[in-house]
MOPAC internal coordinates of N, CA, C and O (Angstrom, degrees):
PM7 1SCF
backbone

  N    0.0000 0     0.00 0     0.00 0    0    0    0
  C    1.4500 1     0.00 0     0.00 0    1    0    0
  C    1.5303 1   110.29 1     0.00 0    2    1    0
  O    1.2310 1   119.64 1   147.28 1    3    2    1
  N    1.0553 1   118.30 1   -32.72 1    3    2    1
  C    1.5281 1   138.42 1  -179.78 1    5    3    2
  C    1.3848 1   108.47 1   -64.92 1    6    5    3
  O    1.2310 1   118.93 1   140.11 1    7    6    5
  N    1.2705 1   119.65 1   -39.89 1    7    6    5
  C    1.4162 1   125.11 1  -174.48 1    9    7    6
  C    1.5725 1   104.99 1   -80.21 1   10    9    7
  O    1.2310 1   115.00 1   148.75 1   11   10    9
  N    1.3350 1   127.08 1   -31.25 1   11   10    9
  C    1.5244 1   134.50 1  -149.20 1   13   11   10
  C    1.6739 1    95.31 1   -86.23 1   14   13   11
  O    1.2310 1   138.87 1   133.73 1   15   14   13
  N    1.4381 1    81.01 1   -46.27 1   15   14   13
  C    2.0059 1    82.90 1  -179.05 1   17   15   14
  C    1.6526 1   114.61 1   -78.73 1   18   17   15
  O    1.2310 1   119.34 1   147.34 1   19   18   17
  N    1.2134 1   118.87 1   -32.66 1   19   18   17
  C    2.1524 1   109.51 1   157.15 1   21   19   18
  C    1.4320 1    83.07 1   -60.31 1   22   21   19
  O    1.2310 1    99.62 1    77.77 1   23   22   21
  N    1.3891 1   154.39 1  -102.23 1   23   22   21
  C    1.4533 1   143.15 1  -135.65 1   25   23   22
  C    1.4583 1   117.70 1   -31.07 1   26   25   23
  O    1.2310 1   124.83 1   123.51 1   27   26   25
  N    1.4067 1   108.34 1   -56.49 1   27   26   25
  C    1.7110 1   124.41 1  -173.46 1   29   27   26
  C    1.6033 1   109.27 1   -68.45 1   30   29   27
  O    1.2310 1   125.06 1   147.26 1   31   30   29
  N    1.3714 1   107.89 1   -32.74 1   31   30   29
  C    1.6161 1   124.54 1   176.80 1   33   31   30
  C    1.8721 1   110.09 1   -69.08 1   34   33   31
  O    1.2310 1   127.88 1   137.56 1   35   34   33
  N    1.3417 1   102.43 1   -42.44 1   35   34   33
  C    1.3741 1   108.41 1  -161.63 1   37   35   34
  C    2.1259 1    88.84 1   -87.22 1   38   37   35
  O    1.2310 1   118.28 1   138.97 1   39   38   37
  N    1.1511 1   120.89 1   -41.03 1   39   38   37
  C    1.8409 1   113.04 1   171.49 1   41   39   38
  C    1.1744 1    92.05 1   -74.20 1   42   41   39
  O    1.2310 1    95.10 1    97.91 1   43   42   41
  N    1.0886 1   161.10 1   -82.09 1   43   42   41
  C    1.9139 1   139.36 1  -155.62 1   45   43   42
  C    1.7264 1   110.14 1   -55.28 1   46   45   43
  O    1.2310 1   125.29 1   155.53 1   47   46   45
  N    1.0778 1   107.44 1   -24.47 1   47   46   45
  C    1.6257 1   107.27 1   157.29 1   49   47   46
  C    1.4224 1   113.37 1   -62.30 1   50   49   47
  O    1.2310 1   116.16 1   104.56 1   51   50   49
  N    1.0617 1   124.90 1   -75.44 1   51   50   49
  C    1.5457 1   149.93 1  -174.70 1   53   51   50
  C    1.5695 1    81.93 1   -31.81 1   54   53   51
  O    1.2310 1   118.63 1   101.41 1   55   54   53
  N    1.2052 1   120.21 1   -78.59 1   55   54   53
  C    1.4137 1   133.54 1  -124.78 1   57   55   54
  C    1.8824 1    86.17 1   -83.04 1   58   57   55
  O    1.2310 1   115.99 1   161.13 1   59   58   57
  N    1.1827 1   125.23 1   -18.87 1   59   58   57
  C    1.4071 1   120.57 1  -178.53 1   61   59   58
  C    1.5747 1   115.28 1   -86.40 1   62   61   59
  O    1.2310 1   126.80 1   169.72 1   63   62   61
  N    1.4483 1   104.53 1   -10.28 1   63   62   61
  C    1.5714 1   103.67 1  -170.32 1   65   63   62
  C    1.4997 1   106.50 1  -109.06 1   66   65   63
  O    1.2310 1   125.61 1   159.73 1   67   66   65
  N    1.3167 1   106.82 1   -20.27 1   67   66   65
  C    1.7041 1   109.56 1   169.74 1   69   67   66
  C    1.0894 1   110.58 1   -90.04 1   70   69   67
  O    1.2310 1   108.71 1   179.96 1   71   70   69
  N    1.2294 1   138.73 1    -0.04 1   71   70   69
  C    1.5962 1   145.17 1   168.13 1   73   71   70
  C    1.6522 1   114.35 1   -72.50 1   74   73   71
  O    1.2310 1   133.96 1   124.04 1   75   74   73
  N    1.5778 1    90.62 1   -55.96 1   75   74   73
  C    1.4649 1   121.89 1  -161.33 1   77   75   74
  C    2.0011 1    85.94 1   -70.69 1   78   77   75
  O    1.2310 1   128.59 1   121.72 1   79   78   77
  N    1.0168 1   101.05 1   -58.28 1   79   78   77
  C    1.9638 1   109.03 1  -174.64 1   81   79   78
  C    1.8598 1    83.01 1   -47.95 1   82   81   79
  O    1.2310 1   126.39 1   104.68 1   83   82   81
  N    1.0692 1   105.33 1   -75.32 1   83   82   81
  C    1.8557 1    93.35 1  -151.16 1   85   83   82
  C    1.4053 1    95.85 1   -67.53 1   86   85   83
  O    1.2310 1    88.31 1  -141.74 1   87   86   85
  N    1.1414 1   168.74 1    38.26 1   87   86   85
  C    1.3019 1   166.65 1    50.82 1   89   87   86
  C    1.0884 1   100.05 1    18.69 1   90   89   87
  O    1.2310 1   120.37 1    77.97 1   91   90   89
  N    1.4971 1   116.90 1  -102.03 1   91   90   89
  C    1.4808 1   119.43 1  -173.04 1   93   91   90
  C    1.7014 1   125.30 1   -35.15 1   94   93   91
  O    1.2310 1   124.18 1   139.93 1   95   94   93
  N    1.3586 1   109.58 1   -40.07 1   95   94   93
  C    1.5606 1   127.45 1   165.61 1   97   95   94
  C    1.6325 1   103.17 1   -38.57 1   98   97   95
  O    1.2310 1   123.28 1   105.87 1   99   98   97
  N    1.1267 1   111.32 1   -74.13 1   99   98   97
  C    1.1489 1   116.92 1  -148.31 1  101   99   98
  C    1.6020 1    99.46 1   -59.59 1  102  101   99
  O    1.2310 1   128.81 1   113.95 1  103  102  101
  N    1.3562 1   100.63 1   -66.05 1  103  102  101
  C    1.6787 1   119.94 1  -163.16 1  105  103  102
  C    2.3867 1    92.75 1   -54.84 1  106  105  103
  O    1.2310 1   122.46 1   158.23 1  107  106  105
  N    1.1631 1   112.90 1   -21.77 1  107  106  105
  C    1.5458 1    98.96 1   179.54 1  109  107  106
  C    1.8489 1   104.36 1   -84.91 1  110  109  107
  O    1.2310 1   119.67 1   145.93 1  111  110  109
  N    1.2425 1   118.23 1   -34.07 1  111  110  109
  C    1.6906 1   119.09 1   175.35 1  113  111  110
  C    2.3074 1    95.75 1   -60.20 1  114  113  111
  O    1.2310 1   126.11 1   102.83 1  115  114  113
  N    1.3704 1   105.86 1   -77.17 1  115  114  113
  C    1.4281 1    97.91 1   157.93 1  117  115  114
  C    1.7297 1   117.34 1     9.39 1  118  117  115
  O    1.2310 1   133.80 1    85.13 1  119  118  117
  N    1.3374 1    90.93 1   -94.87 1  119  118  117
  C    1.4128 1   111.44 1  -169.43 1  121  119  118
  C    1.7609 1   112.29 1   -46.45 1  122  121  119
  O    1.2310 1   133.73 1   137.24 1  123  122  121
  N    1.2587 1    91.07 1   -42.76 1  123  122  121
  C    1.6118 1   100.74 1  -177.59 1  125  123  122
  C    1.6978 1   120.41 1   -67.51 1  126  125  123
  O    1.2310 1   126.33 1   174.76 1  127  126  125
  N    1.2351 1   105.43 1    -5.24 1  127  126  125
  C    1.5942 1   128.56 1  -159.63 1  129  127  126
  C    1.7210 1   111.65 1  -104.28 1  130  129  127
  O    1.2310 1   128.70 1   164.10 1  131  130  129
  N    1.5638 1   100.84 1   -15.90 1  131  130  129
  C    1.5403 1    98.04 1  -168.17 1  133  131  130
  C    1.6358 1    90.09 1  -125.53 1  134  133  131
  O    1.2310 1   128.31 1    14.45 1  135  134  133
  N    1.0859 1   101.60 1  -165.55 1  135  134  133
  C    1.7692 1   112.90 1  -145.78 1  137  135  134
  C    1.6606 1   104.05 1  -138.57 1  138  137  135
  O    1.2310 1   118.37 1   -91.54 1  139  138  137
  N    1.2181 1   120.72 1    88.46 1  139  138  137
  C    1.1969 1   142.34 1  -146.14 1  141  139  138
  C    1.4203 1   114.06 1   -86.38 1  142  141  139
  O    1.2310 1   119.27 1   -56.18 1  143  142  141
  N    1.4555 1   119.00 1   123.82 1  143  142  141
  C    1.9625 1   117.14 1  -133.78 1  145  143  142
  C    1.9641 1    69.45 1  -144.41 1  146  145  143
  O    1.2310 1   118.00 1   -61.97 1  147  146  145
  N    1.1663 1   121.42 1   118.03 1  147  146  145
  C    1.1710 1   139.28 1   130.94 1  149  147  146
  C    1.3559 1   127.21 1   -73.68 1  150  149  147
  O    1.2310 1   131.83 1   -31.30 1  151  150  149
  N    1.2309 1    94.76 1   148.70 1  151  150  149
  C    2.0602 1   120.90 1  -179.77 1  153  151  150
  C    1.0695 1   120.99 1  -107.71 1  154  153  151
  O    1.2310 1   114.47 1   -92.29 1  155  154  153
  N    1.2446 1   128.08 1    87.71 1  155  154  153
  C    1.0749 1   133.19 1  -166.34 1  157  155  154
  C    1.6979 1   113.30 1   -58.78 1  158  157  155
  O    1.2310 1   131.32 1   109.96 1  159  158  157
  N    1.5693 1    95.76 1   -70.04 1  159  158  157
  C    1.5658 1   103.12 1  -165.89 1  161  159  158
  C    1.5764 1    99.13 1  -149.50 1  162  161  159
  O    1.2310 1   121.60 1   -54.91 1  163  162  161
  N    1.4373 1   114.54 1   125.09 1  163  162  161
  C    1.6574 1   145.61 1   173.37 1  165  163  162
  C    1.5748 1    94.13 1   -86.42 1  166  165  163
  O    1.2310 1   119.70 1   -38.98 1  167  166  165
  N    1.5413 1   118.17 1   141.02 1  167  166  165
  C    0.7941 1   123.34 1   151.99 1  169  167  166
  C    1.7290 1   117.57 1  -151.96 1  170  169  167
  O    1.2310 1   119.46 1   -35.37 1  171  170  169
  N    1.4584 1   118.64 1   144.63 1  171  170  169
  C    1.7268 1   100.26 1  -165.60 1  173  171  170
  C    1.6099 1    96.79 1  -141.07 1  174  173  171
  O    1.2310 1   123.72 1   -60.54 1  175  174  173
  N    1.3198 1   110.47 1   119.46 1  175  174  173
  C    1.5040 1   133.10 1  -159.24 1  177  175  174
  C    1.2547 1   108.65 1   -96.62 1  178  177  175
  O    1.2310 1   110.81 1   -59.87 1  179  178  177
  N    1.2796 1   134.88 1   120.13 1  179  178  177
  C    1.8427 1   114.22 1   177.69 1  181  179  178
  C    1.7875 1    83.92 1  -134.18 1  182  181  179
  O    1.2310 1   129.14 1   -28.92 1  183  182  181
  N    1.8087 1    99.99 1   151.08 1  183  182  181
  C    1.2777 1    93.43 1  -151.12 1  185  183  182
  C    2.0009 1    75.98 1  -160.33 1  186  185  183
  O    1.2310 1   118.62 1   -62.85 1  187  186  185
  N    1.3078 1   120.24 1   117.15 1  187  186  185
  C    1.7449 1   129.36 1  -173.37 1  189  187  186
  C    1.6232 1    90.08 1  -110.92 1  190  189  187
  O    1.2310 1   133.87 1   -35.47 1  191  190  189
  N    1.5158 1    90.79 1   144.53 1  191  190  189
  C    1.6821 1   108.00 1  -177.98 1  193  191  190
  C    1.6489 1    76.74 1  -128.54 1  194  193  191
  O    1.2310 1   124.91 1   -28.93 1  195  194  193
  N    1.2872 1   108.18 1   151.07 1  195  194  193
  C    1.5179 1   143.76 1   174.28 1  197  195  194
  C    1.5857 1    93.00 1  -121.88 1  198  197  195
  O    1.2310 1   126.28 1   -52.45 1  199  198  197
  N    1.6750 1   105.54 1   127.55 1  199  198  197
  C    1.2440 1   115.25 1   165.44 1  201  199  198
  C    1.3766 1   124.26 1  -136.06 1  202  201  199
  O    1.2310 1   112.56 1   -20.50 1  203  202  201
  N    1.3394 1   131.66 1   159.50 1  203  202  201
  C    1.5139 1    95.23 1  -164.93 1  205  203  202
  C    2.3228 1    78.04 1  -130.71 1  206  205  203
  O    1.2310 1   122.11 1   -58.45 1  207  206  205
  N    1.2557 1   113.56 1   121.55 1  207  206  205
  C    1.3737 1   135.67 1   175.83 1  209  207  206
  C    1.5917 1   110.34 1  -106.14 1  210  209  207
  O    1.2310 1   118.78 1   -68.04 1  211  210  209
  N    1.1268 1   119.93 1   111.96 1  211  210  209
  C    1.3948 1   108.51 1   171.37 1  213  211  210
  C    1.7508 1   136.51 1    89.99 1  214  213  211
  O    1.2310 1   130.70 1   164.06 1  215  214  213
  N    1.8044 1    96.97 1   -15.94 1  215  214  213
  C    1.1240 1   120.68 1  -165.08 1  217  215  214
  C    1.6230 1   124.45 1    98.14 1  218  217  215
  O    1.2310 1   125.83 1   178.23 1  219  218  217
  N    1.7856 1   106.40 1    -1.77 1  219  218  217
  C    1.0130 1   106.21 1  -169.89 1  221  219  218
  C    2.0681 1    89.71 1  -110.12 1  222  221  219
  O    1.2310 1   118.95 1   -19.60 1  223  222  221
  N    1.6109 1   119.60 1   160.40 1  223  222  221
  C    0.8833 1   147.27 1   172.77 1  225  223  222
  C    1.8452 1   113.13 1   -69.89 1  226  225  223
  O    1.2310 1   123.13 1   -79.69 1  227  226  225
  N    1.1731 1   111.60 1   100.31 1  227  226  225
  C    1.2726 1    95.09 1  -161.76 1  229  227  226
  C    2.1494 1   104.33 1  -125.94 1  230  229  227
  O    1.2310 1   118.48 1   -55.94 1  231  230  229
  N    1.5217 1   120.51 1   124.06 1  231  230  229
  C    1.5047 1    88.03 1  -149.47 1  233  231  230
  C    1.9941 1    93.75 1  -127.07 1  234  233  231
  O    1.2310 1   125.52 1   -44.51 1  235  234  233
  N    0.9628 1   107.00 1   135.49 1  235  234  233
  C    1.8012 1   108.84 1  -162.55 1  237  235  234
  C    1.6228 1   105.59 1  -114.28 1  238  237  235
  O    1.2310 1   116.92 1   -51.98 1  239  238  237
  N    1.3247 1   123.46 1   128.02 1  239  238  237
  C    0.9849 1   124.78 1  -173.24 1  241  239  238
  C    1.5057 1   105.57 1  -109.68 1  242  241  239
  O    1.2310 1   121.30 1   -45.53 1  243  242  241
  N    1.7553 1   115.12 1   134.47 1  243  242  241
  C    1.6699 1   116.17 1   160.26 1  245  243  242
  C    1.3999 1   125.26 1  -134.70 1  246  245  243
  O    1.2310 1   131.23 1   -50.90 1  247  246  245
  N    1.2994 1    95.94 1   129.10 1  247  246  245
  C    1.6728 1   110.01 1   176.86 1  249  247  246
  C    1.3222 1   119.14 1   -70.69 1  250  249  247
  O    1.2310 1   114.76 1   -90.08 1  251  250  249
  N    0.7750 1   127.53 1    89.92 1  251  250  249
  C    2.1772 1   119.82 1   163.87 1  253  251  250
  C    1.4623 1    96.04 1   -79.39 1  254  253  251
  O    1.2310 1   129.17 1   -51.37 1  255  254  253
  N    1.4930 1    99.94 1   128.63 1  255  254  253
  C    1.4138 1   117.76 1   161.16 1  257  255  254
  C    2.1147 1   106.96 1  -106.64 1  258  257  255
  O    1.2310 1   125.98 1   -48.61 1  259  258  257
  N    1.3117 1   106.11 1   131.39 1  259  258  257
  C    1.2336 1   103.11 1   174.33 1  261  259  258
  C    1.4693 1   113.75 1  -128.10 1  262  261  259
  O    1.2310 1   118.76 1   -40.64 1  263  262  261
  N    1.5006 1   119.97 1   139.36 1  263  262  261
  C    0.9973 1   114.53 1   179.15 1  265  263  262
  C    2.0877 1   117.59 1  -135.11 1  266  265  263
  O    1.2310 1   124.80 1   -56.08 1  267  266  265
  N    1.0262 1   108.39 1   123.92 1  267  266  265
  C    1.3861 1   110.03 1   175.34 1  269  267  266
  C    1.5432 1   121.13 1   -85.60 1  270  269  267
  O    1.2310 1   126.02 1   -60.32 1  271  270  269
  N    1.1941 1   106.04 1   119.68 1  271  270  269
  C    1.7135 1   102.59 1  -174.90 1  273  271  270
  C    1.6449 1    98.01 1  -113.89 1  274  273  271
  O    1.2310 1   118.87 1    -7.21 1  275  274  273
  N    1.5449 1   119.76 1   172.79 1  275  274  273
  C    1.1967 1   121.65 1   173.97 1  277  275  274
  C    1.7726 1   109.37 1  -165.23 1  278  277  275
  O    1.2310 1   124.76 1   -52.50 1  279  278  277
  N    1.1817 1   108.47 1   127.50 1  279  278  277
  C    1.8172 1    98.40 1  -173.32 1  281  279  278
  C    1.3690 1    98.61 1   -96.38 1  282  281  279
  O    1.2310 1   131.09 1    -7.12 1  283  282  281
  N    1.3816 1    96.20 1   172.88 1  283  282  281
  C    1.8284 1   113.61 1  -136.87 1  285  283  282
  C    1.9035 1    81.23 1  -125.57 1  286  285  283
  O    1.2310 1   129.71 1   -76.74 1  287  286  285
  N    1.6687 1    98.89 1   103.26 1  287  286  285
  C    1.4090 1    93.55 1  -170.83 1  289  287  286
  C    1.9851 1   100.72 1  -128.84 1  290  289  287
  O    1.2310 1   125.17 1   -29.91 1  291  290  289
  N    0.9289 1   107.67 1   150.09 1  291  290  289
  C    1.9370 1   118.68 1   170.88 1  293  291  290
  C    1.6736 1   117.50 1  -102.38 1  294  293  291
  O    1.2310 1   126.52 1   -22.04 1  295  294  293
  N    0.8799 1   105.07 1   157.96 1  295  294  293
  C    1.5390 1   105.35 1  -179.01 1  297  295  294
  C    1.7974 1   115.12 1   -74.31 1  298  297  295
  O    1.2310 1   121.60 1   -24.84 1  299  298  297
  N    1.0565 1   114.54 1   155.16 1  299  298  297
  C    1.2545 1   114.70 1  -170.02 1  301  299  298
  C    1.7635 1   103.41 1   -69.89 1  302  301  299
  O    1.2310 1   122.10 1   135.79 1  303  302  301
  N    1.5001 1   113.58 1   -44.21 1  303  302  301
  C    1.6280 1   110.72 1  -178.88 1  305  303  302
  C    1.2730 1   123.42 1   -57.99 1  306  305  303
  O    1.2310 1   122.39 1   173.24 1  307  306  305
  N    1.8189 1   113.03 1    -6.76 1  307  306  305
  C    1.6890 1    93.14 1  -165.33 1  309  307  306
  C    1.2948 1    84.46 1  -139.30 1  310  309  307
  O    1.2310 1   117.39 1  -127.06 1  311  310  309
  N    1.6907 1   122.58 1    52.94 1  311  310  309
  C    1.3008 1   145.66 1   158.84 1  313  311  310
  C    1.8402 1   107.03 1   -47.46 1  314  313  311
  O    1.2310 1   106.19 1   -88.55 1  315  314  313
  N    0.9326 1   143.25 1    91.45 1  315  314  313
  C    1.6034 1   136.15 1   160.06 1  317  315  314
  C    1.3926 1    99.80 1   109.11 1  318  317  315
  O    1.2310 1   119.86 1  -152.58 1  319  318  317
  N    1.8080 1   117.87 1    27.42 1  319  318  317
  C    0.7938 1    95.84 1   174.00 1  321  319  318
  C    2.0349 1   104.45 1  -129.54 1  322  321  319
  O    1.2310 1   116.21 1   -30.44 1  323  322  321
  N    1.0210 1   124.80 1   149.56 1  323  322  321
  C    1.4756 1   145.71 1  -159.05 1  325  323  322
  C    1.8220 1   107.82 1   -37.00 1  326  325  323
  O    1.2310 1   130.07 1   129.21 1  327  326  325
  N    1.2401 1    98.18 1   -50.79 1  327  326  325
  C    1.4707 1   140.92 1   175.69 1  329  327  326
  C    1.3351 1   151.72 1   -91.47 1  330  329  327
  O    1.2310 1   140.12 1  -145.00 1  331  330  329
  N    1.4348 1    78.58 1    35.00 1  331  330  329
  C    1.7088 1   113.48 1  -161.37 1  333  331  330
  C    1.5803 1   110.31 1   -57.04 1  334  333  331
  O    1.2310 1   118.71 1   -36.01 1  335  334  333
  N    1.3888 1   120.07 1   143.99 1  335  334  333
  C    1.2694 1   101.67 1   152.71 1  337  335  334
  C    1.5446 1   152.53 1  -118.98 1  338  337  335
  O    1.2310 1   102.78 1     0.49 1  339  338  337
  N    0.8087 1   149.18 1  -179.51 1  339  338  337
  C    1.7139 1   125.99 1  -128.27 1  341  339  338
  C    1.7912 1    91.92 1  -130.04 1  342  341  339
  O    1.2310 1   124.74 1   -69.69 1  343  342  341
  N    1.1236 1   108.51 1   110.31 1  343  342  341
  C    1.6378 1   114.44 1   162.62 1  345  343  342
  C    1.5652 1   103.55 1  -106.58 1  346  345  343
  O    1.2310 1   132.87 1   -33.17 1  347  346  345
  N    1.4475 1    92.73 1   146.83 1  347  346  345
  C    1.6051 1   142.00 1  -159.01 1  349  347  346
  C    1.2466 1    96.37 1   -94.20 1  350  349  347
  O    1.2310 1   110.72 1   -87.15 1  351  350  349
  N    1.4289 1   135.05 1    92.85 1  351  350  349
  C    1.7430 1   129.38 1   164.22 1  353  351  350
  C    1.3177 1   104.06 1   -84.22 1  354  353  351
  O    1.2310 1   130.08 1    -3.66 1  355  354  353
  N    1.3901 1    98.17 1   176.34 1  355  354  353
  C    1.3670 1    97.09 1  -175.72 1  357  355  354
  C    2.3741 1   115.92 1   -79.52 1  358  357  355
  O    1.2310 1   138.03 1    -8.78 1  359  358  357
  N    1.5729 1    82.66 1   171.22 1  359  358  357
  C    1.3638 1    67.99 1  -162.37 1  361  359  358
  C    1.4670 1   111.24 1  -118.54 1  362  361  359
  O    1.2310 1   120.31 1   -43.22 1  363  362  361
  N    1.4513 1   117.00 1   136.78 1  363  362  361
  C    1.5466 1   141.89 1  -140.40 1  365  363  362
  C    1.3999 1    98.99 1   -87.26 1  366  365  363
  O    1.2310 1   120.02 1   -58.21 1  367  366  365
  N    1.7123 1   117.57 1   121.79 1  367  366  365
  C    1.6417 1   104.38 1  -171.75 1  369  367  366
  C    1.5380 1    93.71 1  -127.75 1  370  369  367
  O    1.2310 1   119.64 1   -46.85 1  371  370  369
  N    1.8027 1   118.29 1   133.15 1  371  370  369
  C    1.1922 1   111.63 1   177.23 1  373  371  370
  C    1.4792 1    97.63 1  -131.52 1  374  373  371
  O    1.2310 1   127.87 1   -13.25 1  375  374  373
  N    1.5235 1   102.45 1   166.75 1  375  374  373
  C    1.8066 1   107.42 1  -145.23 1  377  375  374
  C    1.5831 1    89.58 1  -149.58 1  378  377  375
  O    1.2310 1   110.29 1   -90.73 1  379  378  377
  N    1.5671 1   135.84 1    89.27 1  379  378  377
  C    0.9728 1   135.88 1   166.05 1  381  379  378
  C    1.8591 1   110.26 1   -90.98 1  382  381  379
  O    1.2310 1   122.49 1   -45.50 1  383  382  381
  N    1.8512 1   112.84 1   134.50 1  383  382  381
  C    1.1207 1   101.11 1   174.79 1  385  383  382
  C    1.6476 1   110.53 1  -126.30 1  386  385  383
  O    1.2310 1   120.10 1   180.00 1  387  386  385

């Protein structure tokens, strides 16, 4: 009985670390595959107008949501290399209201 449970102990070991390994595998090729868009800065504006229509008090509220994005780019000369360095494009501003 002693032996069965190190056996069953030592495959649920096994079987958790080769899971966990090709896990990490996968999800780092993933990562390497897509095209990596930073957020700079959220910002969310709410802003009430009072109007007066008719004689009556009438009062309208609007949200601007703004958001700054910026992609995450390297220079073409130090392509494959460890120590890349990082150019600054310009940066993408969208303004939903």
């Amino acid at each position: 009985m002693k032996h069965l449970q190190t056996y069953i102990s030592f495959a649920l070991l096994s079987l958790l670390t080769t899971s966990l390994g090709y896990a990490q595998v996968s999800n780092m090729q993933e990562e390497a595959r897509t095209l990596r868009i930073d957020t700079i800065a959220l910002e969310t504006t709410e802003k009430t107008y009072k109007l007066y229509e008719d004689g009556e008090l009438i009062k309208n509220t609007v949200r601007i949501n703004t958001a700054q994005t910026q992609e995450m780019q390297f220079e073409n000369e130090d392509k494959g290399k460890v120590d890349q360095d990082r150019v600054f494009p310009k940066k993408t501003i969208y303004k939903t209201v």
